[in-house]
Structure formats: structure tokens, C-alpha cells
SENU-870131 format. One line per 10 residues: number of its first residue (from 1); their letters; for each residue x, y, z of C-alpha. Coordinates in steps of 0.2 Angstrom, whole numbers, plus 5000, padded with zeros to 4 digits. Layout:
<atoms>
NUM) A) X/Y/Z ~ ...
</atoms>
This chain:
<atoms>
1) XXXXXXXXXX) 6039/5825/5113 ~ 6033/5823/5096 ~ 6035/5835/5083 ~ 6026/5837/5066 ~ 6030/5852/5054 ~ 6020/5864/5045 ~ 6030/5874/5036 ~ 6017/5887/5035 ~ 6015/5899/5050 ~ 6029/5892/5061
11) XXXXXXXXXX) 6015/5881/5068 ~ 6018/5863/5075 ~ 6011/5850/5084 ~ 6015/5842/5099 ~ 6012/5826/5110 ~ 6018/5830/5129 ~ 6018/5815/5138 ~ 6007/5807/5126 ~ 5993/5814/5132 ~ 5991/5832/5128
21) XXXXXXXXXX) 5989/5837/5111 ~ 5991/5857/5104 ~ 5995/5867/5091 ~ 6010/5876/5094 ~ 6014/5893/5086 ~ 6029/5903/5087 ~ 6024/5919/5090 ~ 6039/5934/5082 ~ 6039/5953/5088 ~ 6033/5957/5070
31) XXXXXXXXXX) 6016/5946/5072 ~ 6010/5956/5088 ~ 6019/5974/5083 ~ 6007/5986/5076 ~ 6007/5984/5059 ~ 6009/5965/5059 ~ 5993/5962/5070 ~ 5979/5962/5057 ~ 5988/5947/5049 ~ 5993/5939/5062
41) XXXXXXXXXX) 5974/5941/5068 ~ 5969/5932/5053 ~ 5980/5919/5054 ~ 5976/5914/5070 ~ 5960/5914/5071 ~ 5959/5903/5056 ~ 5969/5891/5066 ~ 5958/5892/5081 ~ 5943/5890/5069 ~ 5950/5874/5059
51) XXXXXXXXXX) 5957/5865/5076 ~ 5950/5851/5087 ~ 5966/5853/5099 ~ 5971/5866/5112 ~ 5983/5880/5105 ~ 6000/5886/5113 ~ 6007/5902/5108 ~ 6024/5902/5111 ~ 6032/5918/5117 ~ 6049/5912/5116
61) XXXXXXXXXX) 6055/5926/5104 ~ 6046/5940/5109 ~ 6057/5953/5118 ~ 6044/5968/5117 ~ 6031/5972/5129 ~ 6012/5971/5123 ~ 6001/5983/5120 ~ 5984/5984/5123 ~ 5979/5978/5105 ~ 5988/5964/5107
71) XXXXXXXXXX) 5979/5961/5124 ~ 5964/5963/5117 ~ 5966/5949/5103 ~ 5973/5936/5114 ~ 5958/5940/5124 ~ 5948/5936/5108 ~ 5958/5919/5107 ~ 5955/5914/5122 ~ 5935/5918/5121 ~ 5936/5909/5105
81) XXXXXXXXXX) 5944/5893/5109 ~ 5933/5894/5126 ~ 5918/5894/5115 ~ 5926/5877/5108 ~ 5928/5870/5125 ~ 5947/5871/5122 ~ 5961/5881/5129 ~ 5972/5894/5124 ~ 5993/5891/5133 ~ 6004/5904/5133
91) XXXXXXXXXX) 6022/5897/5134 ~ 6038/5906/5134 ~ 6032/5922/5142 ~ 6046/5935/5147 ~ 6047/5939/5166 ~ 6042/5959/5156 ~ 6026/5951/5149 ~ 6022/5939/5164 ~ 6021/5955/5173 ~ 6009/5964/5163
101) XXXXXXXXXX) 5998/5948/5163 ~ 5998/5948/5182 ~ 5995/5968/5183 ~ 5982/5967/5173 ~ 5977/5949/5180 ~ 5979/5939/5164 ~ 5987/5925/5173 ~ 5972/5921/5182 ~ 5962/5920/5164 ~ 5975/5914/5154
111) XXXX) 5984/5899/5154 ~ 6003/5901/5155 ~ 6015/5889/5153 ~ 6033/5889/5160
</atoms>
């Protein structure tokens, strides 16, 4: 894998198995709690807007459940990156939060990562 920095965000890039390309951003309990989420809107959607590559949220931090805002704007992502012909990945997901993707039947929408 190939890494490249941007110290902005907590948003890389990454090469997996030379093939795949995505933006990769870390996702913290603050960016998807209420009062973090209208920023966090703003900055990902600014990503999805300037990228040409797939983008991978990584959950690998979060230890919250999410609430239906949240839901509701990964939706948007997803619509968004769809609307690109690209992909929105989840990777990092909780077995707390795989399970509210599969009750509500995210993961046959999304595209989670293990």
C-alpha cells in the first residue's frame, strides 16, 4: 500500500494492490456527533466534489452508534459519488454500527469494507 499525506482533514490516499485508488478519511466521533456534523458535511462533500477517485470513510475510531442525521448524510454521499460514477467504502465499521447498517439494510446500499 501506498500512502500519501494530507495534513489537512486526516485524509490520505491509498494504492491497494496497485489497482484501486481512494481517498481515505478518518472519520472521529466529533465529525459525526451532533454538533460536529454540519462541518463535517462541508468538508466532505467538498472532497466528493473535487475527487476523480472512490472515497473510504474509515470508521476505525468511532465508538458511538449513529444517529439518523448521520445516516442521512452518508446517504447523501453515497447519492453523490454515485452521481460521479464512483463509490463511497465504509471501512472500519464496529460490529454496533455494522448492525444498524444491516437493520436498516445499509449494507446492501453501501459498500463496506472489512
Amino acid at each position: 500500500m501506498k500512502f500519501v499525506l494530507k495534513k489537512s482533514f486526516n485524509i490520505y490516499n491509498t494504492s491497494q494492490k496497485g489497482t484501486t485508488l481512494a481517498v481515505v478519511i478518518k472519520i472521529k466521533n466529533e465529525d459525526i456527533s451532533f454538533d460536529g456534523l454540519s462541518g463535517f458535511r462541508e468538508r466532505i462533500m467538498s472532497t466528493i466534489q473535487n475527487s476523480k477517485e472512490d472515497v473510504q470513510l474509515d470508521f476505525t475510531e468511532i465508538t458511538m452508534s449513529l444517529d439518523s442525521a448521520t445516516i442521512g448524510e452518508l446517504m447523501k454521499y453515497h447519492a453523490a459519488l454515485e452521481s460521479q460514477n464512483l463509490q463511497l467504502q465504509i471501512s472500519g465499521v464496529n460490529k454496533l454500527i455494522r448492525t444498524v447498517f444491516r437493520l436498516n439494510k445499509l449494507d446492501t446500499i453501501l459498500h463496506l469494507i472489512d
